[in-house]
N, C-alpha and C positions, 0 to 999 in steps of 0.2 A: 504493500500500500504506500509506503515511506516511496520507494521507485516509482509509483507511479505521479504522486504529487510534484518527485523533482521534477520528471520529463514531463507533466504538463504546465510547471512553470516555464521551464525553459522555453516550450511552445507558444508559450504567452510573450514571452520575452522577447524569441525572433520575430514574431510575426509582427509588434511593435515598431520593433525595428525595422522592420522592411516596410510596413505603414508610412513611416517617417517620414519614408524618404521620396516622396511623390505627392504631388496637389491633389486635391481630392477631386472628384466626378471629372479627371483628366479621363482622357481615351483610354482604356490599361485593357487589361483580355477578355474582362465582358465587350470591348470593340472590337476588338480584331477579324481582321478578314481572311479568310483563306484565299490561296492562289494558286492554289490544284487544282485542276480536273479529275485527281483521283478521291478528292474529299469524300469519305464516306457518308458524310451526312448532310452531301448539299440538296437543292430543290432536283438536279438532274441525275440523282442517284434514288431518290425517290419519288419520279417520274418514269425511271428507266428507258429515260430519253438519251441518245448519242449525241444530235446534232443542237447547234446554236442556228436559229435561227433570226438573224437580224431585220428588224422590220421599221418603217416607217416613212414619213413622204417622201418625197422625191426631191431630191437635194438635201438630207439627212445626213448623209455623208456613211451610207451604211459599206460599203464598198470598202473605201477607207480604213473607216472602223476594221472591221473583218480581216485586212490585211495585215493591223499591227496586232490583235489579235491570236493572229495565225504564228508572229511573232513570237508572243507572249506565253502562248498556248502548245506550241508546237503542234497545231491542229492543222491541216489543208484547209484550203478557203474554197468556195466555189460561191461565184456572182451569177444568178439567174438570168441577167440580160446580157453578159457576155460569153458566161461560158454553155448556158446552154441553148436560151430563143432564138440567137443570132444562128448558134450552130446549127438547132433544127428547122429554122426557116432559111436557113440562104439568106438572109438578109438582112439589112439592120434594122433595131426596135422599131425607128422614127420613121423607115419606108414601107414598115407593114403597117403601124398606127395611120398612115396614110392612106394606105391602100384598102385597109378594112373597115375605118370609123371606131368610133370609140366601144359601141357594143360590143359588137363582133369582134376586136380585139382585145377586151378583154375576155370572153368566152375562150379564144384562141388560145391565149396564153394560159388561163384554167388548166382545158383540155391538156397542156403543152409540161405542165409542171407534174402533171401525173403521172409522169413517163419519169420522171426525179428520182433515184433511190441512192441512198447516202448512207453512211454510218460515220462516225465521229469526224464530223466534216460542219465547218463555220459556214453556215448558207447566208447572203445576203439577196434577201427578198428583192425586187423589184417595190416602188409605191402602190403598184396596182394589184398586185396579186393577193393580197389581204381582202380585197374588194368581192371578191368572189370563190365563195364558201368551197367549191369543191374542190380546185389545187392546192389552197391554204389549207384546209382541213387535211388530204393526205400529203402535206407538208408537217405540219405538227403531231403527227401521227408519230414520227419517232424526231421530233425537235421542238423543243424549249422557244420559245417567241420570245425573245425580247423587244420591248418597245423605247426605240430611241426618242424622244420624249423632249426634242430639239426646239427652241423660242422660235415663232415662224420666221421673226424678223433676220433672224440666223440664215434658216434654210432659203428664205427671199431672196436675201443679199447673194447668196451662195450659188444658187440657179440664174441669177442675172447673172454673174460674171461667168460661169459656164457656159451661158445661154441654151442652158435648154430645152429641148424643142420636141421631145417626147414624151409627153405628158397626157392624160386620158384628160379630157375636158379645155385642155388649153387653145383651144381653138375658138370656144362660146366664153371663158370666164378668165379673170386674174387668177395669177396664182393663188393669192389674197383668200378667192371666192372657194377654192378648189381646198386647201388648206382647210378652213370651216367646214365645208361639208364633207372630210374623209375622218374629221379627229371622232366622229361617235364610230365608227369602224375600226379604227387604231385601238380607243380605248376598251371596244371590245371584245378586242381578242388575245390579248398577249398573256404571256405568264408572269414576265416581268419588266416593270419599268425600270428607266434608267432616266433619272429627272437631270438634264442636264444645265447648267449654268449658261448664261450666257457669253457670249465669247469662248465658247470651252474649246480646245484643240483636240486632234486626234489622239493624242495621246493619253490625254486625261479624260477623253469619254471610254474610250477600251478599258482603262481600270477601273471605271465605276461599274462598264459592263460586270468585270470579273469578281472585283466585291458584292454583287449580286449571284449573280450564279452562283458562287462559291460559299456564298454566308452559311454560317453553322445552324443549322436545323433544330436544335438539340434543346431541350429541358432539363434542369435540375433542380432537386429539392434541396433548398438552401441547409438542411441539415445532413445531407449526402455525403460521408466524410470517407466511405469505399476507395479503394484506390480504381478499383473499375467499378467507377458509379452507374446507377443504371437510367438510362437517357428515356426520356418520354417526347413527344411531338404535339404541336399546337393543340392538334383536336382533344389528343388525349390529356392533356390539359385541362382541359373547360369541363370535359366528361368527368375527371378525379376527384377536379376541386381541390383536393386536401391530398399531401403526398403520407403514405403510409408511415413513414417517421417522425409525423405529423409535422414536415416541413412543409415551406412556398414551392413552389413552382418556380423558374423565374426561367430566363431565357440565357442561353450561354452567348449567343450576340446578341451587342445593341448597339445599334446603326449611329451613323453622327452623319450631318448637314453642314452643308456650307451656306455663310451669309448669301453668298450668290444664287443656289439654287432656293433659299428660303423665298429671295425676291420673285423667285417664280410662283408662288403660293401667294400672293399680296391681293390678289382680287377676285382671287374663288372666293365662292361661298364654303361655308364651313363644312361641309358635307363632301367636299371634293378635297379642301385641304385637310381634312380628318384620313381620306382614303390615302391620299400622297404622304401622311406620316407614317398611319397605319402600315400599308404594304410593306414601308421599307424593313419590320421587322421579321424574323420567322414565321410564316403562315402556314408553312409545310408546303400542303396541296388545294388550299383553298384558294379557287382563281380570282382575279384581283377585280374578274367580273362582277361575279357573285359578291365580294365584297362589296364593291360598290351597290349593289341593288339593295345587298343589307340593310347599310347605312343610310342610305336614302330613304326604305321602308319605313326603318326605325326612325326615323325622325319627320318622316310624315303626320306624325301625330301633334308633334310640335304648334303651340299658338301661330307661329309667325316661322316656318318652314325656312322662308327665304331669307330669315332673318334670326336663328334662333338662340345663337351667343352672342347678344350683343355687348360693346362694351359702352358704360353710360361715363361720363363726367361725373365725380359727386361732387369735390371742390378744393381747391388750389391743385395739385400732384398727385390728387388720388381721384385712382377710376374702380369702375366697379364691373367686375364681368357676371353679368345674368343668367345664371345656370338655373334657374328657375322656371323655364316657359315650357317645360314639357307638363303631360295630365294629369302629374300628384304636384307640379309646383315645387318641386326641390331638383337640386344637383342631382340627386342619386339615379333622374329621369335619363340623364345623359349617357350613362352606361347600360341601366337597366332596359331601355327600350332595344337595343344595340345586343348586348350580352343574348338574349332567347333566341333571339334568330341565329348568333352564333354557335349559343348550343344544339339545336335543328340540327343545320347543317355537319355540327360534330356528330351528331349523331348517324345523320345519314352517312356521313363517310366512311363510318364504324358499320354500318349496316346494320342497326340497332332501331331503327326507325319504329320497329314494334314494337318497341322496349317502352314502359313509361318509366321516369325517373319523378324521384320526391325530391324536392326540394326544400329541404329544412333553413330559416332564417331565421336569426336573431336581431330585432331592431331596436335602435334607442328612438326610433319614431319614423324620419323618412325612406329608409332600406326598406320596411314592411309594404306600405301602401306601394312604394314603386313596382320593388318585386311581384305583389299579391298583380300588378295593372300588366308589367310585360312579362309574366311567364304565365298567369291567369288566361292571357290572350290562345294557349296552344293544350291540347286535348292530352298529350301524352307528357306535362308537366305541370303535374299538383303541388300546390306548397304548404308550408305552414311556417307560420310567421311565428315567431315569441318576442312579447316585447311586454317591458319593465310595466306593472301594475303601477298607475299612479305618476310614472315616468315619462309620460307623453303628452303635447297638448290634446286640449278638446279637441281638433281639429285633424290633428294625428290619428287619434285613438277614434273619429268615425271614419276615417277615410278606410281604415283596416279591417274595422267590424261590419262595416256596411258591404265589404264587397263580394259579390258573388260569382261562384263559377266553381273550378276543383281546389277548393282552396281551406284552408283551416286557420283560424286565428285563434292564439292563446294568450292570455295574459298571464303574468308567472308576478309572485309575489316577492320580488324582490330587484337586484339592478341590471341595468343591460348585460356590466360583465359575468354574473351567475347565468342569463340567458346564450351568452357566446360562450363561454363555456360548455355549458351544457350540450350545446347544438355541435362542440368540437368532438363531446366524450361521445355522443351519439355516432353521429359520423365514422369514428375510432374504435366502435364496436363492432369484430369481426360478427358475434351472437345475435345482433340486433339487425346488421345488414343482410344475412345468411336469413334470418327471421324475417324480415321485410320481403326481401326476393322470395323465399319458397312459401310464404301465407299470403304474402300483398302482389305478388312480381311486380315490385318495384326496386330499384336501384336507388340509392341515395348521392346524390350532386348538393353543389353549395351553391347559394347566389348572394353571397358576402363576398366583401372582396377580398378573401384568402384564394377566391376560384381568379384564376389568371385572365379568364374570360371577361371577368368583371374589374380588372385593375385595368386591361389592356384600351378598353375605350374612352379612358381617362388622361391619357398621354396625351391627346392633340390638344385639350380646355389650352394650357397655358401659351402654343404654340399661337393659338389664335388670337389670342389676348393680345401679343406681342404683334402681330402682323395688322392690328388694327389701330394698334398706337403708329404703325408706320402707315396705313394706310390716312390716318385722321391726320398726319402731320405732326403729330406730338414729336417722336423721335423721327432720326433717320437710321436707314438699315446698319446694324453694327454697333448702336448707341447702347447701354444698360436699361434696362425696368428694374425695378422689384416687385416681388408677389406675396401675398400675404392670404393667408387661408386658414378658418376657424376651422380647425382639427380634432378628432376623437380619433378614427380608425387608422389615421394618416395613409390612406388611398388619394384623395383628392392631392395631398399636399406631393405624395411621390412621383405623381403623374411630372408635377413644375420638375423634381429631381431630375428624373428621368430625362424631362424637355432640356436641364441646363446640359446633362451631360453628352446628350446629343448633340450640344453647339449651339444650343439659341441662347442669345445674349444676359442672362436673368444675373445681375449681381447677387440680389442678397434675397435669401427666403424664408418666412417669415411663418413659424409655428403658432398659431393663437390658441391657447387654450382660454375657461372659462375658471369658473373653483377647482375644478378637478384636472388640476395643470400638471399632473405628474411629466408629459411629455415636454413641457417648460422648464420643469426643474429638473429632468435628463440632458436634455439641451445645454442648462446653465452648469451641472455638473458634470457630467461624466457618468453619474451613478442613474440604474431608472432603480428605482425601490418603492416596492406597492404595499409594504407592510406598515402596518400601523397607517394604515388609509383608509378610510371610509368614502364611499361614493356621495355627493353632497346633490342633488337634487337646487335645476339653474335656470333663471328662463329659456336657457338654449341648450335644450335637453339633447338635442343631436348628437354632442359631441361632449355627455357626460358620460365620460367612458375612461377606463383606467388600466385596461389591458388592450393595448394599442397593436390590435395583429398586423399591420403590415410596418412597424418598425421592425421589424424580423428583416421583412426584404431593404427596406431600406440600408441596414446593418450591413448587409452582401452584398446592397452597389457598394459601399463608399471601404468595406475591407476587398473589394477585386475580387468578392465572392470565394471569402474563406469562409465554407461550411465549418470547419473546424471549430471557427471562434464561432460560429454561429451558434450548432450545437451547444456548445462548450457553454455560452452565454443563458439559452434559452430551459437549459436542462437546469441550470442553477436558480434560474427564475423559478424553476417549476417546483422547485425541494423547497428553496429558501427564500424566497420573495425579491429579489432583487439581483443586479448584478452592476459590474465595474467597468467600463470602457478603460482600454490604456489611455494615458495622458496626450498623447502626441494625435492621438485617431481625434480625440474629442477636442485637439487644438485645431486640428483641418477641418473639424466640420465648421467650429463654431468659427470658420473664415467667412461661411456662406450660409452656412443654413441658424438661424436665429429661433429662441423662444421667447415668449410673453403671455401673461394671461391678466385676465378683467375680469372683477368681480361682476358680481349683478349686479349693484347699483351703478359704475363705472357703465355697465351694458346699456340699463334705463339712459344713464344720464347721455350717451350718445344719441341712442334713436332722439331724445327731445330734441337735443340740439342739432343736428343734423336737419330734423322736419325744421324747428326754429328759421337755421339759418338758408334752406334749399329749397323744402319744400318737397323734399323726400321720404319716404319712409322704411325703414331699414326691418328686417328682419332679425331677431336676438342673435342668431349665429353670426350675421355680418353685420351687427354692431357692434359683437365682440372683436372679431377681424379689425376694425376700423379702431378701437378703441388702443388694441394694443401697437396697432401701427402708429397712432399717434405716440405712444409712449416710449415704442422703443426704438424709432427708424425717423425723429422729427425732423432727421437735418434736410429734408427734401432734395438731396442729392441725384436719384431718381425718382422719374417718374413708377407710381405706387397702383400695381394691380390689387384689388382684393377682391377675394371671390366671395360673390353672394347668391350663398347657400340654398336659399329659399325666398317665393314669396312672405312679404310680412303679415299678408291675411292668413296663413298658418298656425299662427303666431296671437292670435288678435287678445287674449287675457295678457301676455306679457306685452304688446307694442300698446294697449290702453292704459296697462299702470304705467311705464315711464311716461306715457304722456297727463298721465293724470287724471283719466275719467275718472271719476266715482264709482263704485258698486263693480265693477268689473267683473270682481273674481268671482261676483255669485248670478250672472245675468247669463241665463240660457244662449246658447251658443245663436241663432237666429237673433234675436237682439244684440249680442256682441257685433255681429256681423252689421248689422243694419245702423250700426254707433261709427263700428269701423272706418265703414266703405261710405260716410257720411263725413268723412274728413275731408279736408279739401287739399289732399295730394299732388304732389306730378308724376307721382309713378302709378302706373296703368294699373288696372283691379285683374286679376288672372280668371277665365272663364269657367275652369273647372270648378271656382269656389263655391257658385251659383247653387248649387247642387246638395252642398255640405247640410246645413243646417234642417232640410227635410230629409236626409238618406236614414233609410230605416236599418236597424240595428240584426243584423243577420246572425255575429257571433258573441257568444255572450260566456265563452268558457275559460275557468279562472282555474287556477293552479296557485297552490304554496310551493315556498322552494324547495321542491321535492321530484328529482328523477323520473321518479315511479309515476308519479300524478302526469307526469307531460306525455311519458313513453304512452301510458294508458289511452293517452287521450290521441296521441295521433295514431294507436291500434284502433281504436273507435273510428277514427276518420279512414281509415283506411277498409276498414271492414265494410263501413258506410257506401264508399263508391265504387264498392265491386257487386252491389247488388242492382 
């Protein structure tokens, strides 16, 4: 025993030391890219595709590409308009496109590509051949699509000075016009993009090809300390939720951007630059098609679709990003509408499609109603919610009870963290899931964000934040922001992590907690210690929580993903209530990443003055956010994102006492509302609220903190909807 405490000091010690000695959320081997084609774990190894096939318009410069490629790669190249149209027609492109018209050459060329058979050989497409489903298709039959993914104003420039003259359409339109109407064809069909910068050379668009191809596929449970650890992939990810050592999931690459190509993202809509951050991570096999119809789906539900992360002014340096416009009214809408259809399609790739899966969730209030709205919406995904007795708003606790579909809602007598635990020990039951499968045939999944599924669509919020301060003019590309996020589970706030280490500009990031700041006073010390804590009950119950599950992952970006210490950390947590960060780790973080927290009257005293001085009205969670911004980041250095959390009609007992109504705490929710929304605000009323104050109470099942009493009750639920 004496041996074994040396040798895991001394593990503590090196690993310290090697901590030391590097900045933190730098590039380090969660970025790395491979540069083999024998990678075993790229996207063309589990495609069991040979060839690259290079795609995009015309004057892309795909020829090019492919040549230094072939370089790189030591792959053969072969150019479809040189090496094989010309050779099977006798002729050149631009005297058949003459001689045929634009139809009938391209059908020709279809026909003409069919007769193609390759094996690990670099193909560079023609622009036209993507255009017509049956050569492209048995094109990609054994090759990978990349999509060269070029500013038109590039490929424009690039075809003028070439001048040329074979081109399908160029005879009736501009390049201009031609361009526009092929990019819904381009975006349809590739595997992978290649987002390139402007100005880029050939040189440096073939290595972005090759950090895509080559990217590491691969999953690990941040407690995985195996010397052959065992690898999971995207789908099986979402479908786990929880890895059996009761580690995260996390991804073994993670992609980084250039300011250059960000400027390519500055005037989409949020929907396109969510798929353009999205992609760039390990997806496996899920096409970047189907992603996008996802995200689109899922966020058609959104108030304002076209519009649905905006970022508002509040006043002087700080802005507010509105994660709020989805159909419960909270952040949690942004992943959870997103996350179901991701786990769908996990499923169907598993071929599991038959399969129903439970979903068991823990909420401190917005997680319930979001989860119960997007996974309620799908027949082979039941849930059940548990959320803290007495711990939630009015507002919360009908939006959960009231809703219908395969769904179970429990109240448990005691705090969120006894309800997330509980829902971990469940989960972590080989006897309970063996049990669930052979009496329920169900499977049990998570939709907290320990499921990677659920952390994963939280990575673009701050991206877009940032592109809209460039868009409004506030900064220019390259400048610093800061961000500031009222935190409990710290998912929301990892997403910003994740965004800085990928290269977007965020100086300093800002942890808010409320009373129950233990994640503030980890921050400010080094130590996280949950003993001798009691959970304290806050107006901004979201994020009164004290076991913060994704600081786990957080812990394994910023050590370069030592499961070791992760392990090592979370096991000591679990015996002893606390553990120790070395000195030097908790000196790099506290370079960038910041805590703070606000009591409740600090909270009140914001919402007043804020409506006071704007004429806005804040929700508790992102009056906490704004409260501790002001207190701990005043020098207005940058410009100050904070994210807000939730509408403040969620909220309506705590946003009426800081402002002072009378009687609040005892006025039926329909009169709170009709007190509320009788303010004379500038921030908009949210439509799903309309509804609240008459929805009738469907679940009404209460539970003491007691195991047995919950398990019961979702055997009851269970036995219920197989009748």
């Amino acid at each position: 025993v004496g041996f074994k405490l040396i040798l895991l000091r001394f593990k503590r010690m090196w690993c310290a030391l090697r901590l030391s000695s590097r900045p933190l959320l730098a590039p380090t081997r969660l970025c790395r890219q491979f540069s083999s084609s024998t990678n075993p774990f790229s996207l063309s190894q589990q495609l069991g595709k040979s060839n690259i096939l290079l795609m995009g318009p015309p004057g892309s410069g795909k020829t090019s590409v492919g040549q230094v490629l072939s370089q790189k790669l030591g792959m053969p190249t072969f150019d479809v308009d040189n090496d094989h149209l010309e050779s099977v027609w006798k002729t050149t492109v631009a005297a058949k496109l003459a001689e045929l018209g634009d139809d009938a050459f391209l059908q020709a060329e279809s026909d003409a590509c069919t007769s193609i058979d390759k094996e690990n050989t670099i193909i560079s497409l023609t622009g036209s051949v993507p255009l017509d489903p049956k050569g492209f298709e048995h094109l990609r039959q054994n090759g990978i699509a990349v999509f060269l993914d070029i500013p038109h104003d590039d490929i424009i420039a690039r075809c003028e000075e070439m001048k040329v003259d074979r081109v399908i359409g160029q005879a009736t339109k501009s390049l201009q016009e031609i361009l526009k109407d092929r990019s819904d064809v381009y975006e349809q069909g590739y595997d992978l993009r290649v987002l390139v910068e402007r100005g880029a050379t050939v040189e440096q668009i073939a290595d972005l090809v090759i950090g895509q191809l080559y990217k590491d596929q691969r999953f690990f449970s941040t407690r995985d300390t195996r010397v052959n650890r065992e690898p999971t992939f995207f789908f099986d990810t979402i479908i786990k939720g929880l890895a059996k050592d009761r580690g995260l999931y996390f991804p073994e690459y993670v992609p980084s951007i250039s300011l250059k190509q960000l400027e390519r993202l500055v005037d989409l809509p949020y929907q396109e630059r969510a798929l353009r951050i999205l992609e760039m991570f390990p997806i496996s096999t899920l096409a970047p098609n189907t992603l996008r119809q996802l995200i689109h789906s899922a966020y058609s539900s959104f108030t304002h679709p076209t519009n649905m992360l905006p970022l508002t002014h509040i006043e002087d340096h700080q802005y507010q990003l509105e994660e709020y416009h989805g159909p419960t009214a909270s952040f949690k809408d942004l992943a959870l509408q997103l996350t179901p259809k991701l786990f769908q399609a996990a499923i169907a790739n598993s071929g599991q499609s038959a399969q129903d899966f439970l979903f068991i969730v823990a909420t401190s209030g917005d997680t319930g109603s979001a989860c119960l709205d997007g996974f309620g919406k799908h027949h082979n995904t039941p849930v059940v919610v548990l959320f803290p007795n007495g711990g939630v708003s009015k507002v919360q606790q009908a939006q959960m009870t009231s809703c219908a579909g395969d769904v179970c809602v429990i109240s448990v007598d005691k705090d969120f963290d006894f309800c997330q635990s509980m829902v971990k020990d469940i989960f972590n039951s080989p006897e309970l899931r063996a049990e669930f499968l052979q009496d329920y045939q169900v499977e049990l999944s998570s939709g907290n964000s320990i499921n990677w599924g659920r952390l994963f669509p939280q990575i673009p919020y701050t991206f877009s934040a940032y592109l809209d301060l460039v868009k409004q003019g506030v900064i220019q590309m390259g400048e610093p922001m800061d961000l500031c996020v009222p935190t409990g589970n710290f998912g929301n706030i990892l997403g910003g992590v994740l965004a800085k280490k990928m290269g977007l500009p965020v100086d300093r990031l800002l942890v808010a907690c409320n009373e129950n700041n233990i994640l503030s006073d980890f921050l400010e010390t080094g130590r996280f210690d949950a003993r001798n804590r009691t959970l304290v009950q806050t107006p901004a119950p979201s994020i009164d929580i004290l076991l913060p599950s994704n600081l786990e992952r957080f812990l394994y970006v910023v050590t370069d993903g030592n499961a070791q210490l992760i392990s090592d950390w979370f096991t000591q947590h679990a015996q002893e209530g606390h553990f120790q960060i070395p000195d030097a780790l908790h000196s790099q973080i506290s370079e960038s990443v910041l805590g703070g927290w606000a009591s409740a009257q600090e909270c009140s005293t914001t919402i007043r003055s804020v409506f006071d001085r704007t004429g806005q009205l804040l929700d508790p969670h992102t009056a906490v956010g704004k409260a501790v911004a002001d207190k701990k980041l005043p020098d207005k250095k940058n410009p100050m994102v904070i994210a807000g959390t939730a509408h403040f009609s969620k909220f309506p007992t705590a946003v009426l006492n800081a402002l002072d109504i009378s009687d609040s705490e005892n006025l039926p929710l329909g009169s709170l509302f009709e007190v509320l929304h009788g303010l004379p605000t500038k921030t908009a009323l949210h439509p799903s609220m309309a509804a609240i104050p008459g929805a009738k109470v469907i679940h009404n099942v209460n539970c003491p903190a007691d195991k047995a009493c919950v398990v019961a009750e979702i055997r009851r639920f269970l036995k219920n909807r197989r009748k």
